[in-house]
C-alpha positions, 0 to 999 in steps of 0.5 A: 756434862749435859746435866749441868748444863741443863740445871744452869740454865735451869736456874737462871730461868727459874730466877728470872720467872721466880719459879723457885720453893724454899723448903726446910734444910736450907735447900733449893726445890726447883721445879723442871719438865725432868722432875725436881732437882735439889740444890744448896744455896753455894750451888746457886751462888756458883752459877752466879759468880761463876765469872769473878774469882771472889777472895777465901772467905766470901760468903755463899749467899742467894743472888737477890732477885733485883729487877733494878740495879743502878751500879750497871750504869757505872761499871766503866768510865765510858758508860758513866761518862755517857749517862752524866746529867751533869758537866763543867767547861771554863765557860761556867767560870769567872774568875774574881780579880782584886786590883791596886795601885800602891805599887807596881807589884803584885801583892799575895793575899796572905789568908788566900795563898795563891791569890794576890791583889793584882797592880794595875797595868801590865801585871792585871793584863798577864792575869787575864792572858792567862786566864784567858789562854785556859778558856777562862774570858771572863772576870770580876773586879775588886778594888783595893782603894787607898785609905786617903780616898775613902769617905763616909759617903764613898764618892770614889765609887763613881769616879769615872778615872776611879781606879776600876773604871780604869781598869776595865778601860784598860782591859777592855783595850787589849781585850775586847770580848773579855766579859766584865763584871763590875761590884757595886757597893760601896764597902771598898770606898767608905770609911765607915766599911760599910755597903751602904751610907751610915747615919751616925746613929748606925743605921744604913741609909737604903734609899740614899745608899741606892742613889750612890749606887746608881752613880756607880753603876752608870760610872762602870757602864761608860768605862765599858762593863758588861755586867754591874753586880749590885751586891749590897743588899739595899731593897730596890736597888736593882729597879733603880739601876735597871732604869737609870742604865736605861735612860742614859743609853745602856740597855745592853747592859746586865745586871747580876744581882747579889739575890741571896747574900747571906751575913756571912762568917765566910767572908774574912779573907775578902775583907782582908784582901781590900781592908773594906771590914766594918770600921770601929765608931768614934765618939757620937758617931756608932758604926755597927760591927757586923752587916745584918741589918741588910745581908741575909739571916743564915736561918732564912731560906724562904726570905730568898724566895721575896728577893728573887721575886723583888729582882725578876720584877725589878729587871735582874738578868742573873741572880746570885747566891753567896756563900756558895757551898754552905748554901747549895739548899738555896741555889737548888730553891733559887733553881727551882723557882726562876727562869733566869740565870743562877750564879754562886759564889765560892767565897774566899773563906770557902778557898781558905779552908780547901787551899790549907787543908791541901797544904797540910795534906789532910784533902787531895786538892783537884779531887775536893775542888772539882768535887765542889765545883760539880755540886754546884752544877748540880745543885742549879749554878750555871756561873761559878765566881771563884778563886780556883777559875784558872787552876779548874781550867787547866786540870779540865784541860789535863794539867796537873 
């Protein structure tokens, strides 16, 4: 009656101002105008839950006095959603493509199942209209080049009817505002496998290998690409293609430098994509087996601090950081140090691992690539590069 009800709001109030003794026996002395009334800790838990039909067995327990309780603001979809610090759109995404000529079919990766490289021609253009149709206006290209036009030097890499300038002639012409990132390096036209020029002793030749670069990336900017993405790792490449796009009438277009690239385990499926692996040496000829004489130490984070700040001043539009998820530490450092664009590429061994998990049943695979696609928001990416572009864009658009 009247008296339990004036004990209820008792207590909440004595809670909350704290006006509550704890004496012996485990019992509650709450002081009121009316004198003392006695409870038991089971007493106090019922006012508190008294709204829940808590399972036999729950504990009594004393509600905690917590000014400060985060879980109120999840307690539904609409007030999480409302509080989010964080989203993702199909504009964060770019979608990597790798392009080939051999045949005119398209031909699945074996070690990325789903992902293919892609004929030029008609098959390449279903590929970007379906991307596209999804919201997805945007794509990096990766050519698979024939063996009998790879050389040491890799000419090939600025032949303007080379087959990505072909390419982004091609999709350029149906696609007018499709954005274009263009690779620079020269792995994909050398015969030795290698970003850069190899001497025959095994040393990558920076200053030489830049001059190729250069004249790549001039080659991809008067086929039409939006952005030349240096992903070699040759110190000063960037100043040195900033200023030859200018001089030769392309400031308007970017760079996107491959800032921290890491020498990297996660990268083997790539290579088998394009056959651009590090080639065995010949006799008085040595080719190193690996690459980190230029990409970066996995163990060095503060080395990607001097690149960021070799980019900025050399005239980058956007930094990246590669591998993507083993290195979400060093987007977060990038972040928090630049201005400037971070993009992050989630590599194909990346793909690899999530694509075999899901088959085996062993991951829910929307719920793991959306979870990783929004850690990498989180942690600073405004672009994302990754194989799952298409696929995020139609679970964000409610597909199953």
């Amino acid at each position: 009656g009247n008296l339990s009800l004036f004990r209820f709001i008792l207590v909440i109030k004595m809670l909350t101002i704290g006006n509550i003794d704890i004496k012996a026996k485990k019992r509650f002395i709450l002081k009121s105008p009316k004198g003392l009334l006695s409870f038991k800790p089971s007493n106090l838990h019922t006012c508190e839950a008294t709204r829940f039909k808590a399972p036999v067995g729950t504990p009594d327990v004393v509600p905690q006095d917590l000014p400060i309780r985060p879980r109120r603001n999840r307690r539904s979809d609409t007030i999480r959603s409302s509080v989010r610090e964080n989203f993702l759109v199909p504009s964060n995404l770019v979608l990597p493509l790798f392009v080939h000529e051999d045949s005119n079919d398209n031909v699945p990766v074996a070690s990325m199942p789903g992902v293919y490289r892609n004929a030029f021609g008609k098959k390449i253009i279903d590929v970007v209209a379906e991307a596209r149709s999804y919201g997805v206006n945007q794509i990096d290209l990766f050519p698979k080049t024939a063996d009998h036009l790879k050389s040491v030097l890799g000419e090939e890499s600025y032949n303007d009817n080379g087959l990505v300038q072909r390419t982004v002639r091609l999709l350029k012409d149906k696609f007018p505002d499709l954005e274009i990132y263009t690779d620079v390096a020269l792995d994909p036209y050398s015969s030795d496998g290698h970003d850069g020029i190899v001497s025959d002793e095994g040393v990558i030749l920076n200053d030489e290998s830049v001059e190729m670069l250069v004249r790549q990336s001039l080659s991809h900017a008067r086929a039409g690409a939006d952005v030349v993405s240096p992903s070699d790792m040759m110190d000063g490449r960037v100043g040195a293609i900033r200023k030859a796009l200018d001089r030769n009438g392309f400031s308007h277009v970017s760079i996107m430098s491959y800032t921290a690239k890491y020498a990297s385990a996660f990268y083997g499926p790539f290579r088998d994509a394009l056959e651009s692996a590090p080639r065995p040496g010949s006799e008085g000829r040595r080719i190193p087996p690996h690459k980190r004489t230029y990409q970066m130490d996995p163990a060095n984070s503060r080395e990607a601090l001097r690149e960021l700040r070799a980019d900025e001043a050399e005239g980058a539009d956007m930094v990246m950081v590669k591998p993507g998820l083993p290195y979400l530490d060093i987007i977060r450092l990038l972040r928090d140090n630049t201005a400037l664009p971070i993009t992050a590429y989630h590599v194909s061994g990346e793909y690899a691992m999530m694509k075999a998990a899901a088959e085996r049943g062993w991951l829910d695979e929307k719920a793991a690539v959306m979870e990783t696609m929004m850690s990498f928001r989180r942690a600073g990416t405004d672009i994302i590069f990754t194989y799952y572009a298409v696929q995020v864009a139609k679970w964000l658009a409610g597909e199953k």
